[in-house]
N, C-alpha and C positions, 0 to 999 in steps of 0.2 A: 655362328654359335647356336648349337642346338636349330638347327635348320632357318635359322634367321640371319641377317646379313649385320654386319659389324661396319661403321662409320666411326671414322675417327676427325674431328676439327682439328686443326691449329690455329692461331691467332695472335696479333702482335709481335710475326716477326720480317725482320727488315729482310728477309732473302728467301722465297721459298724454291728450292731447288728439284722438286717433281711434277709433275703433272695428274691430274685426278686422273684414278683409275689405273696410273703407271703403279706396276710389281716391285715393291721393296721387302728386302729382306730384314735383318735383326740388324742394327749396325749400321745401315744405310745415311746417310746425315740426307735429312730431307728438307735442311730450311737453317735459316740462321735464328739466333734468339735478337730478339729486338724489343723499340718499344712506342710503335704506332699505334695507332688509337686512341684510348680515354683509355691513359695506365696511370700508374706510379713511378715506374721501373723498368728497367729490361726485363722481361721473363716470356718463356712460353704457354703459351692456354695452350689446355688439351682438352677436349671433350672427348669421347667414348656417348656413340649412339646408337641401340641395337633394336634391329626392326626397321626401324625409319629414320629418314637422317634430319627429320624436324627439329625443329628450334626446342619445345616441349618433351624431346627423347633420349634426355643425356641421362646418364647413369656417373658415376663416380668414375675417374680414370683410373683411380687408385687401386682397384682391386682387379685392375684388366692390365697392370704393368709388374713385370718381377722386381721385389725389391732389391734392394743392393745386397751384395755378399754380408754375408753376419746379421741380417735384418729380417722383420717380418711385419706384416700389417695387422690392426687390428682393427675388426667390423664390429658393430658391436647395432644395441637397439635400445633407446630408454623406450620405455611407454609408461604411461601413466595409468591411476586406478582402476580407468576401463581396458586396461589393455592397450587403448592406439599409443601412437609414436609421440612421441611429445618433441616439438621443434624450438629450436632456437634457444636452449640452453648450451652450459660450459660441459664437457667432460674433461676431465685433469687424471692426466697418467703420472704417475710419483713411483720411485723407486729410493727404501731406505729414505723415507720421510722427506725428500727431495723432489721438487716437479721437474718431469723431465721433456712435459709436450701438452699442452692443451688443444684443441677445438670446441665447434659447436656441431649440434645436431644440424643437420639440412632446416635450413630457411626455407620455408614453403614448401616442402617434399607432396608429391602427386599423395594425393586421396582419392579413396574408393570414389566413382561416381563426379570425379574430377573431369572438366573437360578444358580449363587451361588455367591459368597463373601459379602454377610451381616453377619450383629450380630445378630437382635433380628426385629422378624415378629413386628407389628402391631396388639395389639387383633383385631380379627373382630367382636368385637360389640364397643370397643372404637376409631379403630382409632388412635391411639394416637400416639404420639415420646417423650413421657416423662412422667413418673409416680414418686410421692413423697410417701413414706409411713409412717406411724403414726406419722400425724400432728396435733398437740392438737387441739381441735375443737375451733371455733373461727373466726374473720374475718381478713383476710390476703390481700398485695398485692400480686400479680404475674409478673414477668414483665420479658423480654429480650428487646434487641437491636440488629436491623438489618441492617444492611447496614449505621449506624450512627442515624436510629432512632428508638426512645426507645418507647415500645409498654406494656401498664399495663393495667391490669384489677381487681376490686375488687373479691374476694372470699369466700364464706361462708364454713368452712368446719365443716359438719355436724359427727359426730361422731359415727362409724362403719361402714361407706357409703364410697362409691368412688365418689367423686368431682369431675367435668369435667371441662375445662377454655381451647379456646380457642386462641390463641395469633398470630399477625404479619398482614400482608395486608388482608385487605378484596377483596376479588376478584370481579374488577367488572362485571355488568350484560353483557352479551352478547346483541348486537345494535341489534334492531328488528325494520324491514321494516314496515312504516308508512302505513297502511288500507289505 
């Protein structure tokens, strides 16, 4: 991607059926889902790591897979008063006064001047501390609350596309000396 190399993990499954480095196509069944490890459940991890295939180098997989048919993803960014990202809050998607999908912002998301204890980079073309995936296309609210007030924004989510929104203080302009 953009002349950088693309890793992908899997994790916690009971059969992996490729080999690193072997060529797979779209379709290919590359592993069974299982649940080895320190899990809950059966399910598959995916990481998505671009650049490096370091522990420290994962990005969202969500925005590096096509949603389902009639769906779309939505990225989004709080930040707070000064601008940065604000982590480890709720965002709640509601449509017609109903919730239809919450998350949280990235827990520990990489900082400027970071040199390890995060979870998950920021893609660098979105930006973002929270991604939703295959949300039926449709018009939706988006909304958190920060500090006691509650911040929403309407959202159209178009269908096989990534949707952008986003939410908390607007930073203001920097005072510029009067000519």
């Amino acid at each position: 991607f953009r002349g950088e190399p693309i890793y992908t993990l899997y994790a916690h499954m009971t059969a992996i059926l490729v080999t690193q480095g072997q060529h797979v196509e779209a379709g290919d069944v590359i592993g069974l889902s299982g649940a080895t490890g320190d899990v809950s459940g059966p399910h598959v991890h995916m990481e998505v790591r671009l650049g490096q295939a370091g522990y420290f180098d994962v990005y969202n997989p969500l925005l590096w897979i096509a949603p389902y048919v009639g769906t779309g993803v939505i990225a989004g960014r709080v930040t707070g008063v000064d601008g940065s990202m604000i982590d480890d809050v709720t965002v709640t998607v509601s449509q017609r006064g109903r919730v239809v999908e919450t998350t949280s912002t990235y827990i520990r998301p990489k900082k400027p001047g970071q040199t390890r204890d995060w979870e998950v980079d920021p893609d660098p073309a979105w930006q973002e501390n929270f991604v939703l995936g295959d949300i039926p296309e449709g018009e939706y609210e988006i909304s958190v609350t920060l500090g006691g007030q509650r911040f929403a924004r309407t959202i159209s989510v178009a269908a096989g596309t990534t949707n952008f929104v986003q939410l908390g203080y607007d930073v203001a302009a920097t005072p510029q000396p009067a000519s």
